[in-house]
C-alpha positions as CSV (number, residue, x, y, z in Angstrom):
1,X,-267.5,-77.1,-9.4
2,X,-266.0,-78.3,-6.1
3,X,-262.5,-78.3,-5.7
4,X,-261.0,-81.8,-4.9
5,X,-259.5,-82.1,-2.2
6,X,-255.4,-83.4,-2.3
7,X,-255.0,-87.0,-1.7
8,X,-252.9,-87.4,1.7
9,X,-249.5,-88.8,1.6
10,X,-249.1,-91.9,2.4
11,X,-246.4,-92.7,5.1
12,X,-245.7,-96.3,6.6
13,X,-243.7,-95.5,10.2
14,X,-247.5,-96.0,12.1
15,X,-247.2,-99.6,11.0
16,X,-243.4,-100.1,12.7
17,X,-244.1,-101.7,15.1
18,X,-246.2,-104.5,14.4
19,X,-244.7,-104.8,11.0
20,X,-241.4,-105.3,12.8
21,X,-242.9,-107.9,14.9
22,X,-244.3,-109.7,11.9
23,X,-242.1,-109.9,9.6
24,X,-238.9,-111.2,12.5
25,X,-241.3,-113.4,13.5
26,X,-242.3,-114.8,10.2
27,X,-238.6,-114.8,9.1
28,X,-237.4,-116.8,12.0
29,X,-240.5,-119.0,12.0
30,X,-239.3,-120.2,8.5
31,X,-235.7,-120.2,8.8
32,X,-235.4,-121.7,12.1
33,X,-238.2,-124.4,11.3
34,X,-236.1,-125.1,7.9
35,X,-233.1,-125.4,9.7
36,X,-234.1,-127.4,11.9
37,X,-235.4,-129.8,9.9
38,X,-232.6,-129.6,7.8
39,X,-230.5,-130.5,10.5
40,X,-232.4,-133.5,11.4
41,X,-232.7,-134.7,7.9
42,X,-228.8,-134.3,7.6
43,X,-228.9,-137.2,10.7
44,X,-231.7,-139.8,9.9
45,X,-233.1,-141.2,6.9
46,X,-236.7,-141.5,9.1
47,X,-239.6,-139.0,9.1
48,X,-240.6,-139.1,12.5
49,X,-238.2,-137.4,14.1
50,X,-237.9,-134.8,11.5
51,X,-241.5,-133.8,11.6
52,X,-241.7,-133.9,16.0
53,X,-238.6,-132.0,15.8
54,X,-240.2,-129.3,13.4
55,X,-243.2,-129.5,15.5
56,X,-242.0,-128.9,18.3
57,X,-239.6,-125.9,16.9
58,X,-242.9,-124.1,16.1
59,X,-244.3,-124.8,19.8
60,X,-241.4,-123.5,21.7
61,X,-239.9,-121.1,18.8
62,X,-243.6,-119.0,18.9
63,X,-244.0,-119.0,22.7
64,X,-240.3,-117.8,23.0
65,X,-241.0,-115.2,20.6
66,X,-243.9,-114.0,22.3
67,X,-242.8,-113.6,25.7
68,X,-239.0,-112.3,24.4
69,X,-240.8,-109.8,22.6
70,X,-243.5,-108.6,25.4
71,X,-240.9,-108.3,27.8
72,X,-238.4,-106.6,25.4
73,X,-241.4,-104.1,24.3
74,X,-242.2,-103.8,27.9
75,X,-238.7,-102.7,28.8
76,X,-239.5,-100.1,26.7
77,X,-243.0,-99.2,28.1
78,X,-241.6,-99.2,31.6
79,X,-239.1,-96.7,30.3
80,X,-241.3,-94.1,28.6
81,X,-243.8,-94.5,31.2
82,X,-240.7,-93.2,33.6
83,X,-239.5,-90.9,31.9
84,X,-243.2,-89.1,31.2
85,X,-243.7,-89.2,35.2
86,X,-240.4,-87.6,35.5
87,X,-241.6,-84.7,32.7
88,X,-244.6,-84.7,34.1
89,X,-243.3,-83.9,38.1
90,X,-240.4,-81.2,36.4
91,X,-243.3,-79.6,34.6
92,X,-245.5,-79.3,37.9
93,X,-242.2,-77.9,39.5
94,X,-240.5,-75.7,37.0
95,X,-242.3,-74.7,34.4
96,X,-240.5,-71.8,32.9
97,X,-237.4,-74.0,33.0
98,X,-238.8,-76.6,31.3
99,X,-240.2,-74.3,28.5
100,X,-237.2,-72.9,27.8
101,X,-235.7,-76.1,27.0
102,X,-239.0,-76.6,24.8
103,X,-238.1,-73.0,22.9
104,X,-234.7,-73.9,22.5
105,X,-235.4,-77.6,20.8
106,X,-237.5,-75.4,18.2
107,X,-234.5,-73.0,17.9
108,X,-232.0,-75.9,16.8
109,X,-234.5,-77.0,14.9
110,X,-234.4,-73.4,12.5
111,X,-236.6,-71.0,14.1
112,X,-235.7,-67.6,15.6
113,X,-235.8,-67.3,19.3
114,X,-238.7,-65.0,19.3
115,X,-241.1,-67.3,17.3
116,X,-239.1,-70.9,19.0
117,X,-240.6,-69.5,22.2
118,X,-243.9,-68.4,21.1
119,X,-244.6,-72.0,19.8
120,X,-243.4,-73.5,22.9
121,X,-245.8,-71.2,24.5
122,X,-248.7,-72.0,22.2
123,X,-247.8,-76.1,22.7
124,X,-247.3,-75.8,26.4
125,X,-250.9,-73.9,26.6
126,X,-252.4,-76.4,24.0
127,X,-250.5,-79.8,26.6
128,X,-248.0,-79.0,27.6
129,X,-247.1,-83.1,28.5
130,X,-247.3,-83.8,25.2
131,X,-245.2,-81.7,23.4
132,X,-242.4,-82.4,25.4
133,X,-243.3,-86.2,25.3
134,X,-242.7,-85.8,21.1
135,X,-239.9,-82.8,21.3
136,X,-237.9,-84.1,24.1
137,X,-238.7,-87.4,24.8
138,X,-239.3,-88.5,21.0
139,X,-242.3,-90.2,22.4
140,X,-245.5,-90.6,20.4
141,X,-248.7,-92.5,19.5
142,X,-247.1,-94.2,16.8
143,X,-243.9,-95.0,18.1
144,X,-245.2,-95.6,21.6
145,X,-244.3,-99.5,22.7
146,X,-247.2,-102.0,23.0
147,X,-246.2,-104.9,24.8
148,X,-248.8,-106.7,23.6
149,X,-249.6,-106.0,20.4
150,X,-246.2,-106.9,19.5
151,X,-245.7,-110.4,21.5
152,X,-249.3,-111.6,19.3
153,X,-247.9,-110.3,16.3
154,X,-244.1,-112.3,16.6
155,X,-245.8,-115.2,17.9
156,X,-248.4,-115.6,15.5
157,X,-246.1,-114.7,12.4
158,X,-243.4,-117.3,14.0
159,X,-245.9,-120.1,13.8
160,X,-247.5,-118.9,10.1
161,X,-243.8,-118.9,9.2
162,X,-243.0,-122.2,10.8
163,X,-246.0,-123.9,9.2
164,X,-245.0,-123.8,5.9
165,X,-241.7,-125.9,6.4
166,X,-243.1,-128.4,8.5
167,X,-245.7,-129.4,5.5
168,X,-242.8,-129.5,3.5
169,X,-241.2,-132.0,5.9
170,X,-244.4,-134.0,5.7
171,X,-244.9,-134.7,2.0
172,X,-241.3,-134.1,0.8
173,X,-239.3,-137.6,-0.1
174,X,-237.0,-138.1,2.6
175,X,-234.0,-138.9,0.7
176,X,-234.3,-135.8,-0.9
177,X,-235.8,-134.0,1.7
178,X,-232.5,-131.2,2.6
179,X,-232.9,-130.2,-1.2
180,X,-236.5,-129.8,-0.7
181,X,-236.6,-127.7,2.7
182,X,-234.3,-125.6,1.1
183,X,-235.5,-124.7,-1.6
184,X,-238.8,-124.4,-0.4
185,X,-237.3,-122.1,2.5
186,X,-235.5,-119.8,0.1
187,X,-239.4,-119.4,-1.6
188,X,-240.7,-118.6,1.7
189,X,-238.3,-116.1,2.8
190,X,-237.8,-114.6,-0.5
191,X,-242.2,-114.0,-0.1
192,X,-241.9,-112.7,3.1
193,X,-238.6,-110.5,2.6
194,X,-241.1,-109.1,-0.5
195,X,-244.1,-108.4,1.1
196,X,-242.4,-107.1,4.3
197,X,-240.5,-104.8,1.6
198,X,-244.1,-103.3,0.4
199,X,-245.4,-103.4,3.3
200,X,-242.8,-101.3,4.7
201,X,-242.5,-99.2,1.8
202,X,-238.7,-100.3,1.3
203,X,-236.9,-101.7,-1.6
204,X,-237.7,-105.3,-2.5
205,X,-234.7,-106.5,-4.4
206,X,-232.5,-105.5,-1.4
207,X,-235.0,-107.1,1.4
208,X,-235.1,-110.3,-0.6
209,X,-231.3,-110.7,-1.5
210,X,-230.5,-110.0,2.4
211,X,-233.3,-112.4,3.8
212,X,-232.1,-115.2,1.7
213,X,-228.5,-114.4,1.5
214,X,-228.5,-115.1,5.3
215,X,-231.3,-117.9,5.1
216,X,-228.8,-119.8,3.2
217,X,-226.1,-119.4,5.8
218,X,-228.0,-120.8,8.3
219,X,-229.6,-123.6,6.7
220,X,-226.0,-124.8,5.7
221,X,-224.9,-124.5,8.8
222,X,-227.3,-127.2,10.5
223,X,-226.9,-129.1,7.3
224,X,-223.0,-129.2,7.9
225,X,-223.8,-130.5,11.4
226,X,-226.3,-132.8,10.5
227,X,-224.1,-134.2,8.4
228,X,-220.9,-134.2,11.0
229,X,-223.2,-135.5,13.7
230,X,-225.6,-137.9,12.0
231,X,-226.8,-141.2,13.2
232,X,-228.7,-142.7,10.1
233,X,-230.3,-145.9,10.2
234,X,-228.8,-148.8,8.9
């Protein structure tokens, strides 16, 4: 009989970075759409305004998203792509320098000096590039930033997010229609906070109670100044 072969563990830091993306974007798709229209039905007894205002929330709430997270991702990029030319030039120029800082990152991490510098030897013959991208840098293929890949991901999570209030803010009575985003929002968020929380392989109870916990905080806040600030029809 063949042996089976062990099941790999599963580990969920590969999907940080879009899942980070995803689920801020989703979150503030739905809270800030919520509040918004929370805000607005606080101020007016008419529909109109409350669904333009949502509408346009999502429009400039998903393209701000986008482009704060491409150019806060990019940052980042431009950064490790710096500092890899600047390992790259040191290695080119002293190379037994730099493998005796590679040796001595293996001997804090627990290994005797002896081997620490025969598996910086080993790792500097096998690329030497990338083993002090991951060791010294802390740079790797799954942390890497993708500028991108993360701008598409907040985007289009800010507008699934936002969606969802804004057909509440369609069909919902008017008079009753802060009651209605609100609890509709805490649904939404508590969803997201629990699928995020699987997703990520992180506790859901705690992801859902925080998500809401400061979902409600914000919603009451634009509700209070709806309220303070509103100009309802007479």
């Amino acid at each position: 009989m063949m042996k089976q072969q062990p099941q790999l563990e599963e580990h969920y830091i590969n999907r940080s970075g879009w899942l980070r993306a995803a689920v801020l974007g989703a979150n503030d798709g739905i809270l800030s759409t919520s509040s918004l229209v929370i805000g607005i039905a606080a101020a007016t007894d008419l529909r109109s305004p409350i669904v333009l205002a949502a509408l346009a929330g999502i429009v400039a709430g998903a393209f701000s998203m986008a482009a704060g997270e491409y150019v806060s991702v990019s940052s980042q990029s431009d950064i490790e792509s710096a500092d890899l030319k600047r390992e790259k030039k040191e290695l080119e120029t002293m190379p037994d320098i730099e493998l005796g800082e590679l040796a001595r990152i293996y001997e804090g991490r627990g290994l005797q000096p002896a081997l620490a510098l025969e598996v910086a030897k080993a790792l500097t013959a096998h690329d030497a590039l990338e083993a002090h991208a991951k060791d010294e840098l802390g740079i790797n293929e799954i942390t890497q930033a993708k500028p991108l890949q993360a701008a598409l991901a907040s985007g289009a999570s800010f507008i699934s997010g936002g969606l969802l209030p804004l057909l509440v803010a369609f069909f919902a009575p008017v008079k009753s229609m802060v009651l209605f985003e609100y609890g509709c929002a805490i649904l939404f968020l508590a969803v997201a906070g629990m699928v995020a929380a699987r997703a990520g392989g992180s506790n859901v109870v705690k992801s859902v109670v925080r998500v809401c916990f400061w979902g409600t905080l914000a919603m009451a806040a634009t509700a209070l100044v709806g309220y303070l600030f509103g100009v309802h029809a007479i």
